[in-house]
Each structure stands twice: as structure tokens, then as C-alpha cells.
Short mmCIF file of the C-alpha atoms (twelve columns), coordinates in Angstrom:
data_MODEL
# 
_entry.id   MODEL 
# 
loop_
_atom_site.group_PDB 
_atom_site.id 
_atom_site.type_symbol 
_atom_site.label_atom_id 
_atom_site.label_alt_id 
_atom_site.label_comp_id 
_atom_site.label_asym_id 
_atom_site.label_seq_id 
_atom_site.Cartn_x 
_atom_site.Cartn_y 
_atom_site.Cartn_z 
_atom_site.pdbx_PDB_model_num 
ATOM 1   C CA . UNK A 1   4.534   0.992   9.644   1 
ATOM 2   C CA . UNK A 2   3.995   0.665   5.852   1 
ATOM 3   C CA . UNK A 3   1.979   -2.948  6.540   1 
ATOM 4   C CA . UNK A 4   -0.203  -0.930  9.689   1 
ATOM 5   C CA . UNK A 5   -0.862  1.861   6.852   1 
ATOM 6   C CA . UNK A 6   -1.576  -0.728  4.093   1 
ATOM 7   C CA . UNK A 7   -4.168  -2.638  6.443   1 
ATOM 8   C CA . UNK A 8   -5.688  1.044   7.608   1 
ATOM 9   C CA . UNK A 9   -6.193  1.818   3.718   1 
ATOM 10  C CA . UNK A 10  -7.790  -1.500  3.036   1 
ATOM 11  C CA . UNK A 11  -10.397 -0.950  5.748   1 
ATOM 12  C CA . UNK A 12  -11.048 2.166   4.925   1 
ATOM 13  C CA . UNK A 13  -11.827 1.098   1.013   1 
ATOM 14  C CA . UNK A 14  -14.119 -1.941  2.854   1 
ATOM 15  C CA . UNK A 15  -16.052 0.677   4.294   1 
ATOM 16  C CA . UNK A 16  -16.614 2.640   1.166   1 
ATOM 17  C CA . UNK A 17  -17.228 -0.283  -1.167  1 
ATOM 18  C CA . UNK A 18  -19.229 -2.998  0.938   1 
ATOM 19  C CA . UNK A 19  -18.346 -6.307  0.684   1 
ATOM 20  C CA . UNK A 20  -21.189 -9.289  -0.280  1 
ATOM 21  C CA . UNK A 21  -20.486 -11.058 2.602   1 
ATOM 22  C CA . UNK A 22  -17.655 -10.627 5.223   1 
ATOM 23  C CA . UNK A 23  -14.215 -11.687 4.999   1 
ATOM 24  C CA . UNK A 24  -13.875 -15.974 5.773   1 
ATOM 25  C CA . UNK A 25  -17.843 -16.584 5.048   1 
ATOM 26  C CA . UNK A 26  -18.069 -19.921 2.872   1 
ATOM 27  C CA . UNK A 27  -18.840 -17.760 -0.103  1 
ATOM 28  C CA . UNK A 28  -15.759 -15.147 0.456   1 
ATOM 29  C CA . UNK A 29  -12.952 -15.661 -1.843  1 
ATOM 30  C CA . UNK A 30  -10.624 -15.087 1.601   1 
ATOM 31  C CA . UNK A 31  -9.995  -17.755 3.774   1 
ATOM 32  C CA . UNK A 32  -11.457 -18.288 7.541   1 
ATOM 33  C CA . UNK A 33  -9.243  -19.620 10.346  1 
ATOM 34  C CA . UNK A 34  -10.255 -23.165 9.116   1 
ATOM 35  C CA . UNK A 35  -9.271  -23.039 5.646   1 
ATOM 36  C CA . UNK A 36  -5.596  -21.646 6.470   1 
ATOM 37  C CA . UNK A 37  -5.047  -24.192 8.770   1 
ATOM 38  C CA . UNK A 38  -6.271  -26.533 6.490   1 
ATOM 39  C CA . UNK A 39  -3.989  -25.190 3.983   1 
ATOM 40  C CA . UNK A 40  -0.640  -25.466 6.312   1 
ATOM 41  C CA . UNK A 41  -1.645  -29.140 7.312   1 
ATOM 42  C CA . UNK A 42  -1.559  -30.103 3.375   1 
ATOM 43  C CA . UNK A 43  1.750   -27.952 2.882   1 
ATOM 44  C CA . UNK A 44  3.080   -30.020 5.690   1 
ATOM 45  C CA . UNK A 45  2.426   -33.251 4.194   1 
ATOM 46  C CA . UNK A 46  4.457   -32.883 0.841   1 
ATOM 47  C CA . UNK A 47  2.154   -35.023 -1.467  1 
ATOM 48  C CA . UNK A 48  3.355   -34.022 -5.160  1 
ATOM 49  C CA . UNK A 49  -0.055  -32.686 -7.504  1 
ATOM 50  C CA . UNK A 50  -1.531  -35.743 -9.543  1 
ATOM 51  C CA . UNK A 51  -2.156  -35.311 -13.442 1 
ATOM 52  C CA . UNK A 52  0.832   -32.664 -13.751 1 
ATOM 53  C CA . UNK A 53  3.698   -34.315 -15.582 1 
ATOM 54  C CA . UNK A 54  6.826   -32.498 -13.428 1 
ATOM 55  C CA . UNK A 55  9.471   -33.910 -16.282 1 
ATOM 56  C CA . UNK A 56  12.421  -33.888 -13.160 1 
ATOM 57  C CA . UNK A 57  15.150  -35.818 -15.525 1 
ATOM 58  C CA . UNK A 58  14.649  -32.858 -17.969 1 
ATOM 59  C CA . UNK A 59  14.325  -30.461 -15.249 1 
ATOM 60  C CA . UNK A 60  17.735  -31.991 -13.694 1 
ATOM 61  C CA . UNK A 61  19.147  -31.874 -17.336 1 
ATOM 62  C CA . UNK A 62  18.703  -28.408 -18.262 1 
ATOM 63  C CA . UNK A 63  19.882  -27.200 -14.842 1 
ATOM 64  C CA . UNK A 64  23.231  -28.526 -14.977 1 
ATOM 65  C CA . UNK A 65  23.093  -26.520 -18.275 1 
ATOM 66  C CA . UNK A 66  22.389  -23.220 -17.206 1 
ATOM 67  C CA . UNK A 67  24.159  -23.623 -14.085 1 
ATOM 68  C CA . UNK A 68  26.992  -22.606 -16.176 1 
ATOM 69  C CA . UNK A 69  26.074  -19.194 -16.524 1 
ATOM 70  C CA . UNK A 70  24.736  -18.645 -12.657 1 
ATOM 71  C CA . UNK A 71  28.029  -17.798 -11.318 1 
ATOM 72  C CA . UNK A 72  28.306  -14.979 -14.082 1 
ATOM 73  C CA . UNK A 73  25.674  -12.970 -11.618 1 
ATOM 74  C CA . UNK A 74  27.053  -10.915 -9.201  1 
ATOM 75  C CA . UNK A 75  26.146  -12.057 -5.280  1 
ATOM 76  C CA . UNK A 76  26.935  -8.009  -4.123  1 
ATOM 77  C CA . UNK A 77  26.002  -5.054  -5.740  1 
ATOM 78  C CA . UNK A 78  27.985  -4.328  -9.005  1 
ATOM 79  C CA . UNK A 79  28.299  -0.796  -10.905 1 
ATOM 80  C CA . UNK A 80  29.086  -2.469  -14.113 1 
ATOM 81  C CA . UNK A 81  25.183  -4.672  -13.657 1 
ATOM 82  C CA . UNK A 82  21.849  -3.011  -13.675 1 
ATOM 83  C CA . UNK A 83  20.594  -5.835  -11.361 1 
ATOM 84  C CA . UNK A 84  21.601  -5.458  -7.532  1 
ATOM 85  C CA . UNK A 85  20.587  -9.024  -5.480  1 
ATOM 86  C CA . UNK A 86  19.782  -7.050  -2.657  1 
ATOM 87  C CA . UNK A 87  15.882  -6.594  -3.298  1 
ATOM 88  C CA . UNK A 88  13.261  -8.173  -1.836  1 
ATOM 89  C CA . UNK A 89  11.283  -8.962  -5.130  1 
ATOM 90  C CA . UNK A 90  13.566  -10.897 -7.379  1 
ATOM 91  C CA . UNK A 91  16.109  -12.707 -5.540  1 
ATOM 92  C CA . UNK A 92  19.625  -13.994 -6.623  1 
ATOM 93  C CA . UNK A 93  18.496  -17.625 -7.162  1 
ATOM 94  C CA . UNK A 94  15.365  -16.746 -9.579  1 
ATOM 95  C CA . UNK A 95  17.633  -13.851 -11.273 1 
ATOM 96  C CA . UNK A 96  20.628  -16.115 -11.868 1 
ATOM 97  C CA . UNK A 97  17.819  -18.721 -13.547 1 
ATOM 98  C CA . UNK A 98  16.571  -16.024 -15.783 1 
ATOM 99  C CA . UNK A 99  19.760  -14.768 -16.918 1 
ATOM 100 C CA . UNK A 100 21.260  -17.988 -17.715 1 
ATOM 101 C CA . UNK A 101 17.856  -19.007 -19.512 1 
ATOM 102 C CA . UNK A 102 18.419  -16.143 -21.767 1 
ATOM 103 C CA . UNK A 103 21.502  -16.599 -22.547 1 
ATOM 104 C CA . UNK A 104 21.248  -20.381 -23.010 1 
ATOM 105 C CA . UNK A 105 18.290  -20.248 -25.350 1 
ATOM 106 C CA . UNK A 106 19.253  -16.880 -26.705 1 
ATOM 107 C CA . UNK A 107 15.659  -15.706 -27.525 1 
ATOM 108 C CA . UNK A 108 15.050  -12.891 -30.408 1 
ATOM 109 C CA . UNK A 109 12.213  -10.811 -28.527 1 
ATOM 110 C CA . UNK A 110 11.253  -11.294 -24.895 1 
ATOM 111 C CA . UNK A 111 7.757   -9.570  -23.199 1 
ATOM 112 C CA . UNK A 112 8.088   -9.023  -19.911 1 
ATOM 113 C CA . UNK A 113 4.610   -8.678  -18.067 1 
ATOM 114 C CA . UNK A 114 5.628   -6.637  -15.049 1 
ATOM 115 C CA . UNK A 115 8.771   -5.164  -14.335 1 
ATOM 116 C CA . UNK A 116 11.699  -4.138  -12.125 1 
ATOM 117 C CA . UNK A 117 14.963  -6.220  -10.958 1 
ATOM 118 C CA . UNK A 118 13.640  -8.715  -13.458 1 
ATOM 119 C CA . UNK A 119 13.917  -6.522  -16.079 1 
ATOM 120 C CA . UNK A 120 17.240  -5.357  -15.123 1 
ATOM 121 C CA . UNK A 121 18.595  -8.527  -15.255 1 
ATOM 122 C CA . UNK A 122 17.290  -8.959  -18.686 1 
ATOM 123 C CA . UNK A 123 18.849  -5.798  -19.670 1 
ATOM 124 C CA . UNK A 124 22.403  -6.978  -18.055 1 
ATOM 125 C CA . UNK A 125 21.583  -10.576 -20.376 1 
ATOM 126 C CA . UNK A 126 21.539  -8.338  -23.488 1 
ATOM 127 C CA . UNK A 127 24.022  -6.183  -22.868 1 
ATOM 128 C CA . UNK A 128 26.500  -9.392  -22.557 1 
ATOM 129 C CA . UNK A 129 25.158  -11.794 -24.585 1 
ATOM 130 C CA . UNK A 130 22.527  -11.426 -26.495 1 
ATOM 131 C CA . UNK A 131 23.114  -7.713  -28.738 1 
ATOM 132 C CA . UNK A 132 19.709  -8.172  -30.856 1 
ATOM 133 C CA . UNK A 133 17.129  -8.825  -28.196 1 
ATOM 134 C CA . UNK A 134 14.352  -6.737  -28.324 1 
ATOM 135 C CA . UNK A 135 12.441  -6.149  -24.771 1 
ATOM 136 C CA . UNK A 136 8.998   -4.997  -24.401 1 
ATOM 137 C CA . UNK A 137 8.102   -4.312  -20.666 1 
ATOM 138 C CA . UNK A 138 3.857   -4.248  -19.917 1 
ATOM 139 C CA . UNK A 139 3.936   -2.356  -16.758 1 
ATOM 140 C CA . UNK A 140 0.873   0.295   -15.514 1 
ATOM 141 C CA . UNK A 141 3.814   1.846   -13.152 1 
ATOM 142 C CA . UNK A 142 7.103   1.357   -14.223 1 
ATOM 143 C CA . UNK A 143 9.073   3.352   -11.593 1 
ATOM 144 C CA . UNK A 144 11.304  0.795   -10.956 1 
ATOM 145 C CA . UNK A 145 11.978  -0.147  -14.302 1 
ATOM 146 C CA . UNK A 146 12.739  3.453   -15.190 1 
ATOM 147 C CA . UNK A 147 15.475  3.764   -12.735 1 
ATOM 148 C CA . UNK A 148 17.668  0.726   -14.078 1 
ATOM 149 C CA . UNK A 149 17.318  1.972   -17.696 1 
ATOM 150 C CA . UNK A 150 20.168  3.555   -19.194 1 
ATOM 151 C CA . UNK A 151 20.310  5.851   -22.475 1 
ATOM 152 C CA . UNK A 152 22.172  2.696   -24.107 1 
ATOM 153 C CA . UNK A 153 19.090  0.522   -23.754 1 
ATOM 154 C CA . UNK A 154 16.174  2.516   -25.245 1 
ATOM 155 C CA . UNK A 155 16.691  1.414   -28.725 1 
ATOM 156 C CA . UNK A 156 15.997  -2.271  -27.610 1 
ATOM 157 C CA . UNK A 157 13.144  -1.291  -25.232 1 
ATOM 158 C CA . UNK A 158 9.988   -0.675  -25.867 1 
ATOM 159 C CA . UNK A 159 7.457   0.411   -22.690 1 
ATOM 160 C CA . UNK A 160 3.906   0.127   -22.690 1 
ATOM 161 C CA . UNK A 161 2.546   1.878   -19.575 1 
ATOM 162 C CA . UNK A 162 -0.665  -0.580  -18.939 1 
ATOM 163 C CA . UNK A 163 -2.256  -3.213  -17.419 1 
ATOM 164 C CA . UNK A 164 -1.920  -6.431  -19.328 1 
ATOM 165 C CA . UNK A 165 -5.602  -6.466  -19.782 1 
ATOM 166 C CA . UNK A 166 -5.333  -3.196  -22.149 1 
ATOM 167 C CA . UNK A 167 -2.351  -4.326  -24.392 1 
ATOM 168 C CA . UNK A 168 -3.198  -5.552  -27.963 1 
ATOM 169 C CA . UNK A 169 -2.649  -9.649  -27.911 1 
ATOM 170 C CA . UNK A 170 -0.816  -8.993  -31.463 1 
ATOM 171 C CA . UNK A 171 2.162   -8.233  -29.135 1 
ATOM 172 C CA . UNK A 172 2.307   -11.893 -28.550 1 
ATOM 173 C CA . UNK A 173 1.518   -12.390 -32.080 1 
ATOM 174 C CA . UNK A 174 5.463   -11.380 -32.614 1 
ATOM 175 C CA . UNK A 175 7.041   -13.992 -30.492 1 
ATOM 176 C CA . UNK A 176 8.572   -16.851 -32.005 1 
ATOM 177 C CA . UNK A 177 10.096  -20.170 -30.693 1 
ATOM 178 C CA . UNK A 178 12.508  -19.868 -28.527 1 
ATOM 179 C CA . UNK A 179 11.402  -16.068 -27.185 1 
ATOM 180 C CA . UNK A 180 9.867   -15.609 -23.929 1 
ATOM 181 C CA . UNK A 181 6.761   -14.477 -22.353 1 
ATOM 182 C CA . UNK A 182 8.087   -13.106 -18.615 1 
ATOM 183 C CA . UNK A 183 4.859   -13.049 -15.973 1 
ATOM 184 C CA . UNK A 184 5.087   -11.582 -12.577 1 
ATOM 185 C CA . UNK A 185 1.236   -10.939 -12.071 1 
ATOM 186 C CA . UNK A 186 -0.988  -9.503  -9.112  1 
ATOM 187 C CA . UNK A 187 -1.218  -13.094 -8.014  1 
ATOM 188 C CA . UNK A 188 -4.938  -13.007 -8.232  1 
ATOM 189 C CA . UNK A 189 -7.690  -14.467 -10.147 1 
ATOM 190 C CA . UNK A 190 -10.725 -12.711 -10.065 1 
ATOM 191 C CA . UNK A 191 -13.678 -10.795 -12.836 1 
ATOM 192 C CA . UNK A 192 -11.065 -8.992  -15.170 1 
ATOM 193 C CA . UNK A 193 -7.883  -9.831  -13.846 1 
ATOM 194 C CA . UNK A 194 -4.190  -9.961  -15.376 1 
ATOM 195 C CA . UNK A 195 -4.071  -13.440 -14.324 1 
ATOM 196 C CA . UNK A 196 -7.392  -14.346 -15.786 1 
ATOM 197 C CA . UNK A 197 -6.481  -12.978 -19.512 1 
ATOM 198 C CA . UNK A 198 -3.251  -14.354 -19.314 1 
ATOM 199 C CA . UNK A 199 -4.291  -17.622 -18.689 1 
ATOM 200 C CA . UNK A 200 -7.134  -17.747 -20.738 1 
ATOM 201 C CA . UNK A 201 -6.334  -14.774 -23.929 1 
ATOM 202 C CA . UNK A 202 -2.462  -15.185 -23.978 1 
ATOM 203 C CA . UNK A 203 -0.793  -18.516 -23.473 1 
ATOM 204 C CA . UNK A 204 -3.292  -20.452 -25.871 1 
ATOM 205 C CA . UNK A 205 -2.412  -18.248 -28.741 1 
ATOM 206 C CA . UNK A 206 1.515   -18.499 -28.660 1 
ATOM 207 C CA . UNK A 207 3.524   -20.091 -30.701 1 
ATOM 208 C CA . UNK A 208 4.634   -23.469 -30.270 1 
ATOM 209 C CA . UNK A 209 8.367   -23.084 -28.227 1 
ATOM 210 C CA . UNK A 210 7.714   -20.221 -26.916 1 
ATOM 211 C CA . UNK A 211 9.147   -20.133 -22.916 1 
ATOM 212 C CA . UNK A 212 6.567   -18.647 -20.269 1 
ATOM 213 C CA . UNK A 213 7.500   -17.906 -16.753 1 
ATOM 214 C CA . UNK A 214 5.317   -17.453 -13.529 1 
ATOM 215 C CA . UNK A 215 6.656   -15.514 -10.824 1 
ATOM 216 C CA . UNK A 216 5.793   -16.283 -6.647  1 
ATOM 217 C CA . UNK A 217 5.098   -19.457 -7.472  1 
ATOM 218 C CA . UNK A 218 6.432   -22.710 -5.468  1 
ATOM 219 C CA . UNK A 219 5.882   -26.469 -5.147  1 
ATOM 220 C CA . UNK A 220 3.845   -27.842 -4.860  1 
ATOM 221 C CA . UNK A 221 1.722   -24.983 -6.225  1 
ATOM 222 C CA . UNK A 222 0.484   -23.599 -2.976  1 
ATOM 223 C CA . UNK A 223 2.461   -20.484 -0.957  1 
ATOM 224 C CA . UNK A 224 5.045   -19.830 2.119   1 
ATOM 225 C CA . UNK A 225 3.108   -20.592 5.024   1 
ATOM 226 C CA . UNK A 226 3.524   -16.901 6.266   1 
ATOM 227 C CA . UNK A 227 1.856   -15.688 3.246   1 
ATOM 228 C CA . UNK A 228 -1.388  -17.712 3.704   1 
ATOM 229 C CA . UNK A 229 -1.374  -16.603 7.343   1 
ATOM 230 C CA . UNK A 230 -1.266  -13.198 5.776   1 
ATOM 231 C CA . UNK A 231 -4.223  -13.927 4.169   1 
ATOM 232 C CA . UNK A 232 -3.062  -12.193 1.186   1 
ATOM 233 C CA . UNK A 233 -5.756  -14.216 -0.495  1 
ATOM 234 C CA . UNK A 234 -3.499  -15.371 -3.563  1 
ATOM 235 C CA . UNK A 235 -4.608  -17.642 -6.047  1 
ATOM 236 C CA . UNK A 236 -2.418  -17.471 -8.874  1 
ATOM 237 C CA . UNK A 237 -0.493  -20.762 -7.977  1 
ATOM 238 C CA . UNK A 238 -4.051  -22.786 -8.171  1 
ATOM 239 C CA . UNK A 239 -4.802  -21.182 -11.581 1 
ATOM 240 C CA . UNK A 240 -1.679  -21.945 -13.085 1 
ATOM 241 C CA . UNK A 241 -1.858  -25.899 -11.256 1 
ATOM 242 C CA . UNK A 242 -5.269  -26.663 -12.916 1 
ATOM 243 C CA . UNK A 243 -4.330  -24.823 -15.859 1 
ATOM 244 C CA . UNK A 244 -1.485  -27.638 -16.304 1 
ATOM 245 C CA . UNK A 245 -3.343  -30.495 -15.217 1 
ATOM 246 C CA . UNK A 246 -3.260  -32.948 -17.847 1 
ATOM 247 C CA . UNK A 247 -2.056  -30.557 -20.165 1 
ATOM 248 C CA . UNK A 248 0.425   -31.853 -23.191 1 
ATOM 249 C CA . UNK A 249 -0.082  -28.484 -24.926 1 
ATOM 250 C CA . UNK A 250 2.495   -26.768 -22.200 1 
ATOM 251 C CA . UNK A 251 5.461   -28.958 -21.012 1 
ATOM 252 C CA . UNK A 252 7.364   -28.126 -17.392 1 
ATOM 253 C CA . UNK A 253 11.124  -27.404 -18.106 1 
ATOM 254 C CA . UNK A 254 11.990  -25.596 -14.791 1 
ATOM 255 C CA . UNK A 255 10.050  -24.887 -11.312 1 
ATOM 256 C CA . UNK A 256 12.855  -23.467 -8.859  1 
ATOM 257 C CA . UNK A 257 11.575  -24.213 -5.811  1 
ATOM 258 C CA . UNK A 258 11.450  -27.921 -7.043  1 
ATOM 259 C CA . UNK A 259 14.672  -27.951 -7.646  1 
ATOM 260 C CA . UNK A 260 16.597  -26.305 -4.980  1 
ATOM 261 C CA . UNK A 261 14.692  -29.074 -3.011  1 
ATOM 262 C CA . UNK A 262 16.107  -32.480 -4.216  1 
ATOM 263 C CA . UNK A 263 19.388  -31.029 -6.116  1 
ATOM 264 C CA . UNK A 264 21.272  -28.935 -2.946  1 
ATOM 265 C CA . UNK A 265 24.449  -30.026 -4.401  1 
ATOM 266 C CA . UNK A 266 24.209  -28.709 -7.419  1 
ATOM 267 C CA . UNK A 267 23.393  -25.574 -6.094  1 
ATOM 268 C CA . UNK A 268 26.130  -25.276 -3.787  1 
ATOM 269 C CA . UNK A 269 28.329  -26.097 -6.704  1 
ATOM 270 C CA . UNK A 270 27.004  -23.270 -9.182  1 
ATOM 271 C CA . UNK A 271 25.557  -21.097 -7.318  1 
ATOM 272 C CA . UNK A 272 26.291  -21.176 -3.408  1 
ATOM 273 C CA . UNK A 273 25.441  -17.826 -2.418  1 
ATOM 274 C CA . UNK A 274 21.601  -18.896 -3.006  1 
ATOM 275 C CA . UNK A 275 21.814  -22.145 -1.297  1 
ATOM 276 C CA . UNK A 276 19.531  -21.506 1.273   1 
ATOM 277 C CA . UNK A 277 17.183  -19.437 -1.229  1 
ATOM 278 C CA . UNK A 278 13.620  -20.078 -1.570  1 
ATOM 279 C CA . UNK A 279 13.516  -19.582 -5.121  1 
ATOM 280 C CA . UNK A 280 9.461   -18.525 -6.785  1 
ATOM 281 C CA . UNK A 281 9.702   -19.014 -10.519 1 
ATOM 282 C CA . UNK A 282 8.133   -21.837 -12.960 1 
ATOM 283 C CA . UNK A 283 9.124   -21.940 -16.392 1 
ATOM 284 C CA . UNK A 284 6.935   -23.437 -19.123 1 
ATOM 285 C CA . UNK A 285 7.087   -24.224 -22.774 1 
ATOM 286 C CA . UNK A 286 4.425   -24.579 -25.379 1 
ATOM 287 C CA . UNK A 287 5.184   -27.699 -27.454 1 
# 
């Protein structure tokens, strides 16, 4: 029902605001029948991205690291954690990353660029680990956010009710090495986007160590087949792939999906629950 009403909307707004041309034309930024398919066929065929330096023995390294910490996550929903891995947003796998992240780098300020489960499982980092972190969440609607806060937290928190595009870039001015830049975008480049000014305004100022992560994003930078026959029309993941194409500025250090892919044993070992996950998140570091 909420999908029927979501498509009903969208027509609706089609009809108000014309488009240039229609939906699939060569010059549409939404794929026909031919490109989708084309899409699948190349998703099917598992070639790894050329120029993009995937750093797997480091990748490999640091997860046996943090693996340490993934168990610490609870697998059912726990009173004494803000995070509950029943959502369909921020699943166990990518949660139990981010929490062992933090508290393996142990970061002094963190910005989270969007917000919900993901911020909640910052908050349950702090709380056990990491008493001085300061947490600024950029988020236009922060419903979600709002309901995982507790009175305990505000003092650490600081909200700023915004899109992206609106926020000062000294807020990134603040982050050191080692701190974090959290991204879980609209997933679309287009004239004023989030993804646009992060890509192009944000990560080229930041200090050198400074962690970023990408949310909804999966090797080998393309998405689930079901969402391209969705035609959701995302285009994040090609953004972010050309952005690190023979880039030395930003080095690889974790890409989920990846991993869960050619180290199942590990995973079963640390973190077994989420075996069968399909993990979204790519984490980056400025060198």
C-alpha cells in the first residue's frame, strides 16, 4: 500500500512539474528496459572496477580486528542498547562494523550526515566505550533520531535540522584524524544535491585520517538487482566509483559487501547471526 501511494504521489508531481523528456528517453537520467537489463547482465558477470586500488590484505587485516567487538552487538532487541537490529535501514552486519570501528579507532568527534539506527548505534559506542565523543547529526527530519535519544546523551549531541547542502563546511573544519565523517545520502546525484556537495565541497577539504563512510553501497559499485528493476534511478554508487578511480588522496580500508563475499568464515566466526547479510557500507580514509 505505502509503495502504490508512493508511485500515485510521484505521478501526480510528474503531472504538475513536466518532465524534459519522458522517463527511459536516451537523454532521461532513468533507465529504459535496455539499460536495466544491461545493468543485470554486467552485475552477473562479477568483473572487479579497474583503476580502484581495493587494498583486500588490509581490508582482511583490519576485519579480523574489529571482529572482536561485533559480537558485543546484540542480534535481538535489547533495553539496555538504543540500537534494535530489527530495522530495515541499518542492518546488524553494517551496525556491528560501525560500532566496532568506533570503538577500535576511538575517534574524538564524529558527523553523522543522516540519521536513525545508525546514530543509535553510535550513541550505544559512546555510552560504552568512548565517554568524550562528541556527535553532530545533519538531518532535515530527524524523527527517528529523536526517538533513540535519551536525556543522558544531549550534552554530547549536537542536531542540526538541515540538508547537508545548508550546513556551514567549518563543521568539517573540526574533525581531526582519526574522527569520522558518517554518509547515508539520498543516493542521488543531480543539480544541488547532498551527494554532489559532499563529493565535491566536503571530502576534499578534510583532514588527512579522517574515516568517511558511504551507506547502500555494494561491490562492485553498482545495486541489488531488485533495486535497479525498481528503477529507483540511484547513482550514488557511480559517483563515489569514479570519484575513487585512481585516487591516492582516499585509500579503501573496508567495503562490506566485499568482504562478506570472499571471508564467510570469518563471519560465521564473529558474527554469525549476519552470515547471510548483504551488508551496504564502504569505509574510506583520507591519507
Amino acid at each position: 500500500m505505502r509503495a502504490m501511494l508512493r508511485r500515485i504521489k510521484s505521478a501526480y508531481t510528474v503531472l504538475r512539474y513536466p518532465l524534459w523528456v519522458p522517463p527511459g528517453h536516451y537523454y532521461s537520467p532513468l533507465a529504459d528496459k535496455a539499460d536495466v537489463s544491461r545493468a543485470i547482465s554486467q552485475i552477473d558477470t562479477n568483473e572487479e572496477p579497474i583503476a580502484i586500488e581495493l587494498n583486500g590484505t588490509d581490508q582482511r587485516g583490519l576485519a579480523e580486528l574489529l571482529a572482536q567487538h561485533w559480537s558485543e552487538v546484540p542480534t535481538v532487541p535489547d533495553p539496555q542498547w538504543r540500537y534494535n537490529p530489527h530495522n530495515l535501514w541499518f542492518g546488524l552486519a553494517d551496525a556491528a562494523v560501525y560500532y566496532s570501528i568506533l570503538c577500535h579507532f576511538r575517534p574524538s568527534r564524529v558527523v553523522e550526515v543522516g540519521s536513525g539506527f545508525s546514530s543509535a548505534i553510535a550513541l550505544d559506542a559512546a555510552e560504552r566505550c568512548l565517554p568524550d565523543l562528541k556527535l553532530t547529526f545533519i538531518e532535515p527530519d530527524p524523527r527517528r533520531l529523536l526517538g533513540v535519544l535519551k536525556k543522558s546523551d544531549e550534552p554530547r549531541c549536537q542536531l542540526l535540522k538541515s540538508p547537508v547542502q545548508d550546513v556551514p563546511l567549518g563543521v568539517y573544519d573540526e574533525l581531526s584524524s582519526g574522527d569520522i565523517v558518517f554518509i547515508d545520502s539520498t543516493h542521488v546525484s543531480k543539480p544541488g544535491s547532498d551527494v554532489n556537495w559532499l563529493l565535491f565541497e566536503v571530502l576534499p577539504r578534510l583532514r588527512p585520517g579522517v574515516h568517511v563512510h558511504f551507506h547502500d553501497l555494494f561491490w562492485p559499485f553498482e545495486y541489488p538487482k531488485e533495486w535497479i528493476l525498481e528503477r529507483r534511478g540511484w547513482t550514488e554508487a557511480y559517483m563515489v566509483r569514479a570519484f575513487l578511480s585512481y585516487n591516492k588522496t582516499f585509500k579503501i580500508e573496508l567495503f562490506t559487501s566485499w568482504l562478506w563475499g570472499v571471508a564467510p568464515e570469518l563471519v560465521k566466526k564473529a558474527l554469525p547471526a549476519a552470515v547471510d547479510a548483504q551488508p551496504g557500507s564502504l569505509w574510506i580514509r583520507k591519507c
